[in-house]
C-alpha positions as CSV (number, residue, x, y, z in Angstrom):
1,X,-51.7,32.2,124.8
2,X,-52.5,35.3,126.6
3,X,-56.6,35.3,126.5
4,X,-57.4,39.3,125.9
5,X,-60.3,40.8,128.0
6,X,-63.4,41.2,126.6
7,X,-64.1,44.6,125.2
8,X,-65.8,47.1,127.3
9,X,-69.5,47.6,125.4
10,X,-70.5,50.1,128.3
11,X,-67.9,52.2,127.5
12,X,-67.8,51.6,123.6
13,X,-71.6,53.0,124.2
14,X,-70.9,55.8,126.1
15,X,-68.3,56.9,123.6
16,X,-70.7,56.4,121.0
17,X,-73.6,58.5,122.9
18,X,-70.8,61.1,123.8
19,X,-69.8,61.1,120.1
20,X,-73.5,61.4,118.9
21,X,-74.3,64.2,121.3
22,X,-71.7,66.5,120.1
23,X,-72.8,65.8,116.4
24,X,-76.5,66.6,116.9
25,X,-75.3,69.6,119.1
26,X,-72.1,71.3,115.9
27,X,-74.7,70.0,113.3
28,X,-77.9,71.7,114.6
29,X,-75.6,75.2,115.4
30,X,-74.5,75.1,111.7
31,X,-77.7,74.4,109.1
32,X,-80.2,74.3,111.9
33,X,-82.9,71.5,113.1
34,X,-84.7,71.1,110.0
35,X,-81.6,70.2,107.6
36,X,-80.2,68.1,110.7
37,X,-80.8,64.6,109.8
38,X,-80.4,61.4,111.5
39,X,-78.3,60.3,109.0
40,X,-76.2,63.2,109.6
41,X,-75.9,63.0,112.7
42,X,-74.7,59.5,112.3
43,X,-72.2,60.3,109.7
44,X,-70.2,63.1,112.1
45,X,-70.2,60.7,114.7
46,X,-69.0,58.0,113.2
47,X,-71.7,55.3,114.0
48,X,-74.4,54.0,112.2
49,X,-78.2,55.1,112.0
50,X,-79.4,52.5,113.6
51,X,-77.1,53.2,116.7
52,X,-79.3,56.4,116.8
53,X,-82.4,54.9,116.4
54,X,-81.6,51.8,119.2
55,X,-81.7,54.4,121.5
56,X,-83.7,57.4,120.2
57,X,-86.8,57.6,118.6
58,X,-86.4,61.0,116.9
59,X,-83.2,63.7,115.7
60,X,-85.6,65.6,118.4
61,X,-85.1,63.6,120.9
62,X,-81.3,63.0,120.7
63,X,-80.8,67.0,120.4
64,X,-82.8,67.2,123.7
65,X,-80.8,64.8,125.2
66,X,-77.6,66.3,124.1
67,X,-78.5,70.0,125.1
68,X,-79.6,68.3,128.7
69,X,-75.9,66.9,128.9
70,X,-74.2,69.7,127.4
71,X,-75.9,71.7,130.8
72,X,-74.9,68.9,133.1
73,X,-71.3,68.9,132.2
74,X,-71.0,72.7,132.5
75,X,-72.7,72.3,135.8
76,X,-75.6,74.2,134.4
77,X,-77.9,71.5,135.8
78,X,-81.1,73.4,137.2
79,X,-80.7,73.8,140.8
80,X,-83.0,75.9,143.5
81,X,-82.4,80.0,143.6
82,X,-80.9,80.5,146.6
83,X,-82.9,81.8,149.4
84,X,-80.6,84.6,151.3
85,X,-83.9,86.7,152.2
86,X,-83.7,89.4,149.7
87,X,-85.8,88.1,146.5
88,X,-84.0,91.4,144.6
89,X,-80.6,90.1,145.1
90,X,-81.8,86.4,144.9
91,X,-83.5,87.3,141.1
92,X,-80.4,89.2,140.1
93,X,-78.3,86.4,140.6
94,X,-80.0,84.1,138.5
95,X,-80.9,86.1,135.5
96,X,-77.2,87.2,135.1
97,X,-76.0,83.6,135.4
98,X,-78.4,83.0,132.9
99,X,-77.5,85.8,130.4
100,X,-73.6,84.0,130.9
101,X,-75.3,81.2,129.7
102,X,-77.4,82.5,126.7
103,X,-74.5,84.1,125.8
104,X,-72.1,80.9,125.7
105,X,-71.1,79.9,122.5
106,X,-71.7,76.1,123.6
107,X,-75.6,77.2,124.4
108,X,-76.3,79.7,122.0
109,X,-76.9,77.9,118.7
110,X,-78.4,75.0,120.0
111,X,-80.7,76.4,122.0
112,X,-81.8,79.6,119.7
113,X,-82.2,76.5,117.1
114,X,-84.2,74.5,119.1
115,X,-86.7,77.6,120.8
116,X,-87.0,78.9,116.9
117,X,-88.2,75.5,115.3
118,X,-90.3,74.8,118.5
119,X,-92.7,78.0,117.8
120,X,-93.4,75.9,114.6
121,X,-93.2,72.5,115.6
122,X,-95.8,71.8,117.5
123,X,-94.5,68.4,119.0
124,X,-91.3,70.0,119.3
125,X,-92.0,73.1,121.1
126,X,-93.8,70.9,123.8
127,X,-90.8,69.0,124.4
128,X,-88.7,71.8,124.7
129,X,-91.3,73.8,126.8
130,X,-91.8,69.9,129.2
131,X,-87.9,69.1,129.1
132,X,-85.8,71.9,129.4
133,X,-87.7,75.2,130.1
134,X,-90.6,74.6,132.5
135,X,-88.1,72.7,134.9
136,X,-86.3,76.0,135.3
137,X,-89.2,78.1,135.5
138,X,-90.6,75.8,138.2
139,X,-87.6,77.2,140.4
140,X,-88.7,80.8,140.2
141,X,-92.1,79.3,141.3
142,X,-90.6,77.9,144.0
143,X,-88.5,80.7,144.8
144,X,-91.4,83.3,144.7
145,X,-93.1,81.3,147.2
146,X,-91.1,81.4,149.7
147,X,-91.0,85.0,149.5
148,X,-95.1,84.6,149.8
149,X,-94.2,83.5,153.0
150,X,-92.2,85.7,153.9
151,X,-94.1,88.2,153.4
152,X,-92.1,89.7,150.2
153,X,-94.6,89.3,147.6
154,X,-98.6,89.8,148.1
155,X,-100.0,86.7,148.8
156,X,-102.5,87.2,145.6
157,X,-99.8,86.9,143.4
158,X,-99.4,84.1,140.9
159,X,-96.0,82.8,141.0
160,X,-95.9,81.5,137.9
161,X,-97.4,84.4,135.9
162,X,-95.5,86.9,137.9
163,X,-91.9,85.0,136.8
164,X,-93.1,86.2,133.4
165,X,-91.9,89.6,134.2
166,X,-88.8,89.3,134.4
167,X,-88.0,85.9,132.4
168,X,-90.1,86.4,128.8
169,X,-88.6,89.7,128.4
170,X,-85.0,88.5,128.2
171,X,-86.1,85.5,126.2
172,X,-87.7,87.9,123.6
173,X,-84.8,90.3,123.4
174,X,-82.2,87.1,123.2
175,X,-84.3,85.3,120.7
176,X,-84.9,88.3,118.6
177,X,-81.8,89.9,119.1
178,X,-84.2,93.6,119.3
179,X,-81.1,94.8,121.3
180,X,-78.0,92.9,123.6
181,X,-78.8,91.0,126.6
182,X,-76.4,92.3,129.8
183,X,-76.4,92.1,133.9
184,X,-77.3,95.2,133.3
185,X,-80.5,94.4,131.5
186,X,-81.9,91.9,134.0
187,X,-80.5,93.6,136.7
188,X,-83.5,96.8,135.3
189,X,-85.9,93.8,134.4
190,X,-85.6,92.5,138.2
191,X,-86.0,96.3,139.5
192,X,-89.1,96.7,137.6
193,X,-90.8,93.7,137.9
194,X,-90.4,94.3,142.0
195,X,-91.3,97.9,142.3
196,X,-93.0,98.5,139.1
197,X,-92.9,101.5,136.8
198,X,-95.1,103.9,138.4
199,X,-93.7,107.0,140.8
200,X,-93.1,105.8,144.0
């Protein structure tokens, strides 16, 4: 007799996390977190719950996880702002690639459904916040700081409060959908933020 090969149990998993990920991602775009359930979750993937919770602790923690990979295989993983020497141009880039990405059917649900529940899930929103946002905010930081040194941006100025400009405005008009989100937008939020709104 021929002996078979063993079957492959990485790749079983890897199907199964794959499988899970795209569950937790459909099921949270269509009745939101809170009426997402493990068992759900489970049941459109096609494992069982306790597959989930061997490797997760919470639905919170697989939807993270999934959005995380959902970015990764877009090639949406966060990487530095480029640096070409004009901070205007620089900003513009970024906030336009990142309306494409608000405005991606992929990212839209998941991640309005996961920013809503956070502002009322306290654990939640600090996972989101740790996780996903502040690691892409940390680039601005980073980008703002070079143009410190460069002598761009007064040397007073709090990177981190200053990215606020430009970034909570767009997340306010996205989330609340107060009016559409275009280059166009950011490209005004970027202009104002530099120069400011007084006569020049």
């Amino acid at each position: 007799m021929v002996k078979k090969p063993a079957p492959d149990v990485t790749r079983r998993s890897e199907k199964s996390r794959r499988a899970i990920h795209e569950a937790a991602l459909a099921l949270v775009g269509e009745v939101g977190y809170r009426r997402s359930t493990i068992e759900a979750i489970a049941a459109r993937a096609g494992v069982g719950k306790q597959t989930i919770y061997r490797w997760w602790s919470s639905k919170a923690d697989v939807l993270l996880e999934a959005f995380l990979d959902l970015g990764e295989q877009a090639g949406q993983k966060p990487c530095e702002i480029p640096d070409t020497g004009d901070l205007a141009a620089d900003l513009r880039a970024v906030l336009r690639a990142t309306v494409d990405e608000l405005l991606d059917p992929r990212f839209e649900a998941p991640s309005r459904a996961l920013a809503a529940e956070g502002v009322v899930d306290e654990q939640l929103g600090r996972e989101f916040v740790t996780k996903l946002l502040e690691p892409r905010l940390q680039l601005y930081v980073r980008r703002l700081r070079s143009a410190q040194e460069a002598g761009a941006v007064r040397p007073d100025v709090d990177p981190r409060i200053a990215l606020e400009l430009f970034v909570s405005p767009l997340a306010q008009r996205w989330l609340q959908r107060t009016a559409p989100i275009t280059h166009e937008y950011t490209d005004t939020l970027v202009d104002y933020a530099l120069h400011g709104i007084a006569e020049r």
